[in-house]
Backbone atoms as SQL, in Angstrom:
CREATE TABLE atoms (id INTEGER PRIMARY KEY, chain TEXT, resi INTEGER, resn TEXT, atom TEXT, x REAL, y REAL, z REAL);
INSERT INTO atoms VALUES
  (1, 'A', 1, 'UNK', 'N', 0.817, -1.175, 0.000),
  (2, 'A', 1, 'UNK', 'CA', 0.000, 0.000, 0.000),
  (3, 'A', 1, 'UNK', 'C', 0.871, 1.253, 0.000),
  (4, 'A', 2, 'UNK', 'N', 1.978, 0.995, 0.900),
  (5, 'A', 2, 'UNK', 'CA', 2.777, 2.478, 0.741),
  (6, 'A', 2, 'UNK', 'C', 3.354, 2.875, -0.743),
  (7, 'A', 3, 'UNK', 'N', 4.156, 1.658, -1.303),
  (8, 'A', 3, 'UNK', 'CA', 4.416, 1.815, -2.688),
  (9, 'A', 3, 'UNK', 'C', 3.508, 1.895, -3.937),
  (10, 'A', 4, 'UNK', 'N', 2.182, 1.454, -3.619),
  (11, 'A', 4, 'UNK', 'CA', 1.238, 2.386, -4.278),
  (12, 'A', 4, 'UNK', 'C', 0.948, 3.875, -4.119),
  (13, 'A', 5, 'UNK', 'N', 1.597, 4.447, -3.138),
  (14, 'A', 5, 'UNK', 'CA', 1.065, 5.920, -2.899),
  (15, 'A', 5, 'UNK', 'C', 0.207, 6.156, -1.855),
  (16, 'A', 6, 'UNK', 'N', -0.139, 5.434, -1.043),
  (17, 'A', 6, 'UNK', 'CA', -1.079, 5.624, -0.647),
  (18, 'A', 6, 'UNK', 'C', -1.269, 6.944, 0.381),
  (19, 'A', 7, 'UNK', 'N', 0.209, 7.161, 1.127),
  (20, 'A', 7, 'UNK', 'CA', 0.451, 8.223, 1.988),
  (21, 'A', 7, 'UNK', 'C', -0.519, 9.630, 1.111),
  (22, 'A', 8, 'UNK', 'N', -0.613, 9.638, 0.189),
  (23, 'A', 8, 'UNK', 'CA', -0.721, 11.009, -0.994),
  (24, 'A', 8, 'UNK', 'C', -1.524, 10.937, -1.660),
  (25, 'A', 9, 'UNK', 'N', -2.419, 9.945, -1.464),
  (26, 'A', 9, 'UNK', 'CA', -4.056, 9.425, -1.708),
  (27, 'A', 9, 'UNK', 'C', -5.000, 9.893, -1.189),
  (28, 'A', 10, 'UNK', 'N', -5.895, 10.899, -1.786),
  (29, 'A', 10, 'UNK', 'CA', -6.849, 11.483, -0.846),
  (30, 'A', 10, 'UNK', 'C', -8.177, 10.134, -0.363),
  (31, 'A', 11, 'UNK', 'N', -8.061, 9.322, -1.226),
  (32, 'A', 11, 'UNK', 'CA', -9.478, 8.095, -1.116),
  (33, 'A', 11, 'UNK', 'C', -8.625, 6.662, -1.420),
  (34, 'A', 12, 'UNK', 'N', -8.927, 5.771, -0.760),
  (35, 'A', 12, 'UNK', 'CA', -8.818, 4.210, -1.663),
  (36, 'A', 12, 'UNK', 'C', -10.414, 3.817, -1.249),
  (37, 'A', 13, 'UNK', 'N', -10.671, 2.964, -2.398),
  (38, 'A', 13, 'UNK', 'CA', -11.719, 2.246, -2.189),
  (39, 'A', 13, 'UNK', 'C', -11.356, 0.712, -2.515),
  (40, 'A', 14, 'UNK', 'N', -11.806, -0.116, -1.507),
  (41, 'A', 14, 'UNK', 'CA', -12.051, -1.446, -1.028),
  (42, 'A', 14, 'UNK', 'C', -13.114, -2.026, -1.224),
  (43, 'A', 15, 'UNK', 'N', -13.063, -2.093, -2.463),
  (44, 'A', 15, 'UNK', 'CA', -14.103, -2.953, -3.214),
  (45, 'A', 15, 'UNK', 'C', -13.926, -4.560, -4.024),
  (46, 'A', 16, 'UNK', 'N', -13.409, -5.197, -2.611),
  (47, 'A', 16, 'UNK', 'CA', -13.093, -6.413, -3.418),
  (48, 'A', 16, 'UNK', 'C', -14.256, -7.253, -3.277),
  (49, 'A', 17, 'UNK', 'N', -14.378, -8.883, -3.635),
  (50, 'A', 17, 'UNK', 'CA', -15.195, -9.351, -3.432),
  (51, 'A', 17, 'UNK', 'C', -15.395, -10.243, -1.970),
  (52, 'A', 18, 'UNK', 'N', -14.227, -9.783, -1.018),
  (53, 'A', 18, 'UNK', 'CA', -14.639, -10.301, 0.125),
  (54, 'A', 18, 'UNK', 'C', -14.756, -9.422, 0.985),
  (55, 'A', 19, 'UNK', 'N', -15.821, -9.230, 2.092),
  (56, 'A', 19, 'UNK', 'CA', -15.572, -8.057, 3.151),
  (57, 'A', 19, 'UNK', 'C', -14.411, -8.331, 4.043),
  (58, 'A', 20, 'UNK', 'N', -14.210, -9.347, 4.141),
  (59, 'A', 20, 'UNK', 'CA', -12.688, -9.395, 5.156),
  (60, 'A', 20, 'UNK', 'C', -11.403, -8.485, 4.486),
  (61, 'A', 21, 'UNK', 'N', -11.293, -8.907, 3.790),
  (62, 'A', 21, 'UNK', 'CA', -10.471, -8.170, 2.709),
  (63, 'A', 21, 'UNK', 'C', -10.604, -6.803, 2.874),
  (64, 'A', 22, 'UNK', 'N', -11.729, -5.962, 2.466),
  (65, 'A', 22, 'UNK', 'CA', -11.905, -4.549, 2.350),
  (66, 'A', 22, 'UNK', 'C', -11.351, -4.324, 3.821),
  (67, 'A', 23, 'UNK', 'N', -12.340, -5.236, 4.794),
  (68, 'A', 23, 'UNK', 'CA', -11.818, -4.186, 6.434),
  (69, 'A', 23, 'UNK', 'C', -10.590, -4.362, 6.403),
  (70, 'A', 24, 'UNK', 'N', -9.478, -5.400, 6.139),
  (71, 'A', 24, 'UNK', 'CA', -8.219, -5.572, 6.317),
  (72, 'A', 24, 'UNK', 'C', -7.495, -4.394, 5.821),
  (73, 'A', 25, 'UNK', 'N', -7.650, -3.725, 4.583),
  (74, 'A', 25, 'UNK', 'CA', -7.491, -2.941, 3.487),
  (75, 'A', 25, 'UNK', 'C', -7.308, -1.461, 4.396),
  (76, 'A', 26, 'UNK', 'N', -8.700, -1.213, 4.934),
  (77, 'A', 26, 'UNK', 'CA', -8.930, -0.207, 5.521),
  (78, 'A', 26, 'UNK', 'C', -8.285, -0.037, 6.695),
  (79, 'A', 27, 'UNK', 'N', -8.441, -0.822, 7.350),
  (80, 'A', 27, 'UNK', 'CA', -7.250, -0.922, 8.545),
  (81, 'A', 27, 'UNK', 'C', -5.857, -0.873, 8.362),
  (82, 'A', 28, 'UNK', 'N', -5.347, -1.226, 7.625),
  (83, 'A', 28, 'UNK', 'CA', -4.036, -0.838, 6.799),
  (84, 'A', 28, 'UNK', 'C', -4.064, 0.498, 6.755),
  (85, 'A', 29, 'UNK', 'N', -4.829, 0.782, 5.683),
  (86, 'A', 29, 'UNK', 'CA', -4.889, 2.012, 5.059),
  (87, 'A', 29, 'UNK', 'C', -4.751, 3.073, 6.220),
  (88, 'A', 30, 'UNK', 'N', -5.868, 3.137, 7.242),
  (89, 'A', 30, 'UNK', 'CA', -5.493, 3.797, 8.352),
  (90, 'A', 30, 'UNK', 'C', -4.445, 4.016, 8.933),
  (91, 'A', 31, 'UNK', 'N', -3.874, 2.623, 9.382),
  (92, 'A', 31, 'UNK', 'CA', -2.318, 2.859, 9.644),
  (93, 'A', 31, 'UNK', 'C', -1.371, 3.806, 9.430),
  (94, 'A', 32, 'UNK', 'N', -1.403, 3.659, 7.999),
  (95, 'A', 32, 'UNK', 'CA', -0.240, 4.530, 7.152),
  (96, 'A', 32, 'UNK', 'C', -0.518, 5.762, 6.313),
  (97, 'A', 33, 'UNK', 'N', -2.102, 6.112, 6.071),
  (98, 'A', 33, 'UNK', 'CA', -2.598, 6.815, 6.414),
  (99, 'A', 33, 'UNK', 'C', -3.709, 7.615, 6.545),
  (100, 'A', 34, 'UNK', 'N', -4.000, 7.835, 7.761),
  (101, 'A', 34, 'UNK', 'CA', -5.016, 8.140, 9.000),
  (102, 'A', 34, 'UNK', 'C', -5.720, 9.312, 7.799),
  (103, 'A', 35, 'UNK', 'N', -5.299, 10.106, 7.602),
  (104, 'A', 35, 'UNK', 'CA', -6.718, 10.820, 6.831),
  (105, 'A', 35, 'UNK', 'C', -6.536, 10.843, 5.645),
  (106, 'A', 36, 'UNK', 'N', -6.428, 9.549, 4.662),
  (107, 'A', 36, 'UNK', 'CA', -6.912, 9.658, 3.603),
  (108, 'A', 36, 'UNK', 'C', -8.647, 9.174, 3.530),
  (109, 'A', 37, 'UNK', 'N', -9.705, 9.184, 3.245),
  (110, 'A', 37, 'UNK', 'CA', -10.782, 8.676, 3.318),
  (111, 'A', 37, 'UNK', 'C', -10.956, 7.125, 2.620),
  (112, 'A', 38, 'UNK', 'N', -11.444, 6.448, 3.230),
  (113, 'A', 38, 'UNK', 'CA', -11.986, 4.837, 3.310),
  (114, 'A', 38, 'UNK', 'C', -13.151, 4.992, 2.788),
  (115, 'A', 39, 'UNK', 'N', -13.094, 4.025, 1.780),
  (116, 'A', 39, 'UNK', 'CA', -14.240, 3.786, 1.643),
  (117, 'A', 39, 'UNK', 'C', -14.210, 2.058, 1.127),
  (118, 'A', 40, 'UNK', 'N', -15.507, 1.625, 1.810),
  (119, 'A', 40, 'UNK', 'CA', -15.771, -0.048, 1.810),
  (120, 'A', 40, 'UNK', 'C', -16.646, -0.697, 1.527),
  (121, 'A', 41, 'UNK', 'N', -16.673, -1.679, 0.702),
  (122, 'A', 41, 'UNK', 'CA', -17.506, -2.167, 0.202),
  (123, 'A', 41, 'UNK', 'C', -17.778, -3.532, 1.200),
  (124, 'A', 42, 'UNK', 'N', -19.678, -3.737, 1.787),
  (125, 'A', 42, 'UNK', 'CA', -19.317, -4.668, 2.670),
  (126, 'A', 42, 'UNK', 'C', -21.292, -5.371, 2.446),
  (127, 'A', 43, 'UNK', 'N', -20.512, -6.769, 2.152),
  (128, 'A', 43, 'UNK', 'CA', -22.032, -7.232, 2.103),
  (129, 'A', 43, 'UNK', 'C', -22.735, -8.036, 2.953),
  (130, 'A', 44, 'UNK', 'N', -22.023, -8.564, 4.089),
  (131, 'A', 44, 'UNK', 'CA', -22.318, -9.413, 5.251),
  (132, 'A', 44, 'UNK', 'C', -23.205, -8.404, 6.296),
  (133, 'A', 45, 'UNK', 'N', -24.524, -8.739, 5.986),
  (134, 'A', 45, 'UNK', 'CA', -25.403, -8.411, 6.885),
  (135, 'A', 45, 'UNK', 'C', -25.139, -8.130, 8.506),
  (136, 'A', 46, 'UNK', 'N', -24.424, -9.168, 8.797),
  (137, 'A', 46, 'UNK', 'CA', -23.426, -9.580, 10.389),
  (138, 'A', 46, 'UNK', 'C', -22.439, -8.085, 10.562),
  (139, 'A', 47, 'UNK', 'N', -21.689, -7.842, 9.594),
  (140, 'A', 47, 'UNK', 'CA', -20.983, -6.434, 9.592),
  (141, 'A', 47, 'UNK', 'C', -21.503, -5.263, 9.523),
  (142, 'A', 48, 'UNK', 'N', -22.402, -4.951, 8.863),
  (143, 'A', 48, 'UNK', 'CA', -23.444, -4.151, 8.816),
  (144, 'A', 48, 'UNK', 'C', -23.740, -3.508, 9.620),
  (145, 'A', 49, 'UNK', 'N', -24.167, -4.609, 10.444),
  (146, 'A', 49, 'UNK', 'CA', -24.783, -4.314, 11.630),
  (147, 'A', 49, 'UNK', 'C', -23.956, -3.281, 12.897),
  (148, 'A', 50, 'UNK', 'N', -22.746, -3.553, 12.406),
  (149, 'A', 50, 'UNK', 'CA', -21.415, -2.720, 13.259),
  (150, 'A', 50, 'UNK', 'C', -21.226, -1.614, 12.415),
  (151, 'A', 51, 'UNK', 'N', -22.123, -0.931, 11.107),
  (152, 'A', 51, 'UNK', 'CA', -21.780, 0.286, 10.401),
  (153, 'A', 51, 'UNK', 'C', -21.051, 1.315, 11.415),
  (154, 'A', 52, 'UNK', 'N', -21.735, 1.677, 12.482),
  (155, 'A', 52, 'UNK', 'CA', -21.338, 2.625, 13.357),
  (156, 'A', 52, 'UNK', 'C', -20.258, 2.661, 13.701),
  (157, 'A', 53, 'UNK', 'N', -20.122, 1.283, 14.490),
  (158, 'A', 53, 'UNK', 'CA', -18.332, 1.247, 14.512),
  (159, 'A', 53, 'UNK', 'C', -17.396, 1.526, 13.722),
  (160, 'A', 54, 'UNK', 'N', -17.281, 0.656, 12.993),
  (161, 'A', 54, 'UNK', 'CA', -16.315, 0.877, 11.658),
  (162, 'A', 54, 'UNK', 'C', -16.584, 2.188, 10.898),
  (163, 'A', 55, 'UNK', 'N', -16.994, 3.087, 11.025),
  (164, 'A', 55, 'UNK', 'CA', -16.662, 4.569, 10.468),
  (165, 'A', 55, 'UNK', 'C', -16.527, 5.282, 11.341),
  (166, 'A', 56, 'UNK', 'N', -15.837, 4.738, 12.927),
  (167, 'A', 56, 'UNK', 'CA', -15.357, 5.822, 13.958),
  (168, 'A', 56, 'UNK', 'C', -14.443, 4.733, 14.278),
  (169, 'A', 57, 'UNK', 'N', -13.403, 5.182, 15.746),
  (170, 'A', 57, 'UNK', 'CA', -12.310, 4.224, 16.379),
  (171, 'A', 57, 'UNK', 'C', -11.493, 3.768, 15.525),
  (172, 'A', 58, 'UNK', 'N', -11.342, 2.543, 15.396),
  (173, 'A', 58, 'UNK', 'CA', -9.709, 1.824, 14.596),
  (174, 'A', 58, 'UNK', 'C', -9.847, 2.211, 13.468),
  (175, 'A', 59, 'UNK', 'N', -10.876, 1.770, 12.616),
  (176, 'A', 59, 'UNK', 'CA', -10.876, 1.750, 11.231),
  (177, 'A', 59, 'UNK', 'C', -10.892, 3.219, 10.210),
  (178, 'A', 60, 'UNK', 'N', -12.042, 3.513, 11.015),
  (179, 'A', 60, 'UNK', 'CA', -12.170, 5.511, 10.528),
  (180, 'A', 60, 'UNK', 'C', -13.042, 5.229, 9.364),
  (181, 'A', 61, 'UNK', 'N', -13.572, 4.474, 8.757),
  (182, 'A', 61, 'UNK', 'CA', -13.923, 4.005, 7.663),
  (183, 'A', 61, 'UNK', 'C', -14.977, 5.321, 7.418),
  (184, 'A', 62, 'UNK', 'N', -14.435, 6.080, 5.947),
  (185, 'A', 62, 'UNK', 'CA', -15.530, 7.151, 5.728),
  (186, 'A', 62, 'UNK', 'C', -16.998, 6.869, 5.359),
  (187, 'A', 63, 'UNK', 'N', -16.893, 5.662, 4.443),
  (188, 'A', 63, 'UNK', 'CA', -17.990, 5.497, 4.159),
  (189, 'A', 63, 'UNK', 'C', -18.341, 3.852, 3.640),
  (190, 'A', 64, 'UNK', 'N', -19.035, 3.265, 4.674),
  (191, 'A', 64, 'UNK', 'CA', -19.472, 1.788, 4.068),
  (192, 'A', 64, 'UNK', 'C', -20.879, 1.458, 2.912),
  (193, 'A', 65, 'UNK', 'N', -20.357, 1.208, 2.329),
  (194, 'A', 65, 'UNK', 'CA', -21.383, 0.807, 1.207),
  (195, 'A', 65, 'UNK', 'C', -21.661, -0.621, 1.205),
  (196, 'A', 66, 'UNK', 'N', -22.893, -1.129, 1.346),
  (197, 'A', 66, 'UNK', 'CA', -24.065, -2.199, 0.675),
  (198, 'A', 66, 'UNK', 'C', -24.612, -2.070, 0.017),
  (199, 'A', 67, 'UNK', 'N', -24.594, -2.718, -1.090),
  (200, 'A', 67, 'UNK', 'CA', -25.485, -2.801, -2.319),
  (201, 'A', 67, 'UNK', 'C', -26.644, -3.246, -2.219),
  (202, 'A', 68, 'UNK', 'N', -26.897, -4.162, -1.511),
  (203, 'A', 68, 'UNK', 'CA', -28.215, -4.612, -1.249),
  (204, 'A', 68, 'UNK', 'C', -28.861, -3.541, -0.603),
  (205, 'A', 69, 'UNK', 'N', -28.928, -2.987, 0.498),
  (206, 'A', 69, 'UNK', 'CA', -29.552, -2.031, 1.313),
  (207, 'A', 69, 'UNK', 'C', -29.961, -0.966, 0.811),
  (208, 'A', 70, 'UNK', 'N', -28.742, -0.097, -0.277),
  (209, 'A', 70, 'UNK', 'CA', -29.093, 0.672, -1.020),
  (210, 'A', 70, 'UNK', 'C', -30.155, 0.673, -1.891),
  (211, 'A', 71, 'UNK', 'N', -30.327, -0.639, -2.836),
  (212, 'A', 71, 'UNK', 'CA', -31.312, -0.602, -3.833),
  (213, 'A', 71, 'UNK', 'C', -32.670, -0.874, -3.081),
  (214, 'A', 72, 'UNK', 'N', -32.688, -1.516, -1.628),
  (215, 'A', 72, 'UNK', 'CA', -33.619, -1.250, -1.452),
  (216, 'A', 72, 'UNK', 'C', -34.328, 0.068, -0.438),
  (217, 'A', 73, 'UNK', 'N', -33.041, 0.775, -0.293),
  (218, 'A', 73, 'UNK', 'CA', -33.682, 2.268, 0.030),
  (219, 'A', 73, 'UNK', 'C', -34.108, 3.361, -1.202),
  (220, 'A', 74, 'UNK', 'N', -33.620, 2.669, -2.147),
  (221, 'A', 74, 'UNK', 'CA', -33.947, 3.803, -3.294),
  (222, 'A', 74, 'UNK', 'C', -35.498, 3.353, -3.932),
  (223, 'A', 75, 'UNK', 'N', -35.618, 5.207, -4.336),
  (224, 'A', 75, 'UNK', 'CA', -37.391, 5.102, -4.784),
  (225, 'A', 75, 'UNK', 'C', -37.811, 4.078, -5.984),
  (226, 'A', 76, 'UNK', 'N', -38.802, 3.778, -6.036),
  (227, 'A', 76, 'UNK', 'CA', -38.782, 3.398, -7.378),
  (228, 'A', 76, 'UNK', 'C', -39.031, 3.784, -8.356),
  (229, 'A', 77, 'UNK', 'N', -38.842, 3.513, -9.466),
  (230, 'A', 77, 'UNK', 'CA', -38.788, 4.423, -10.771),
  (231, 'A', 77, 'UNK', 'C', -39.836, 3.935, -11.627),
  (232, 'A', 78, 'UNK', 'N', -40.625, 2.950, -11.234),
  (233, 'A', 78, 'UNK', 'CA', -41.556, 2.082, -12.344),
  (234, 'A', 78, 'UNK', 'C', -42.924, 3.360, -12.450),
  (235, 'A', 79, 'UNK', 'N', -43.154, 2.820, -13.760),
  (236, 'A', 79, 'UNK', 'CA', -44.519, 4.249, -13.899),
  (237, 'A', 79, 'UNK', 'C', -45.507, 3.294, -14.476);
């Protein structure tokens, strides 16, 4: 991550296909560095449920994204 740049990265996004992965990512990322913004892709309902956490304390995570949750907060468009 450092030899990608990351120190001088205003964002990474952690959008792989496992959520372990992304938090690992982000937690890293924090490490080395603390205010670039996180953002995570996370589909385990079980994690979710800890949104709050994980975008304050260790992780800092700016912003967690679910795909599922989203589409079903959005309006619908059918006419």
């Amino acid at each position: 991550m450092e030899e990608s740049g990351l120190k001088s990265a205003d964002i990474i996004l952690a959008v792989t296909d496992k959520d372990e992965v992304n938090l690992i990512a982000c937690f890293f990322a924090n490490v080395i560095a603390p205010h670039t913004q996180k953002v995570a892709l996370i589909r385990n309902p079980d994690y979710i449920s800890y949104r709050e956490a994980l975008t304050r304390d260790i992780l800092n995570i700016s912003l967690v994204i679910n795909p599922e949750m989203e589409v079903v907060k959005t309006p619908s468009c059918a006419s």
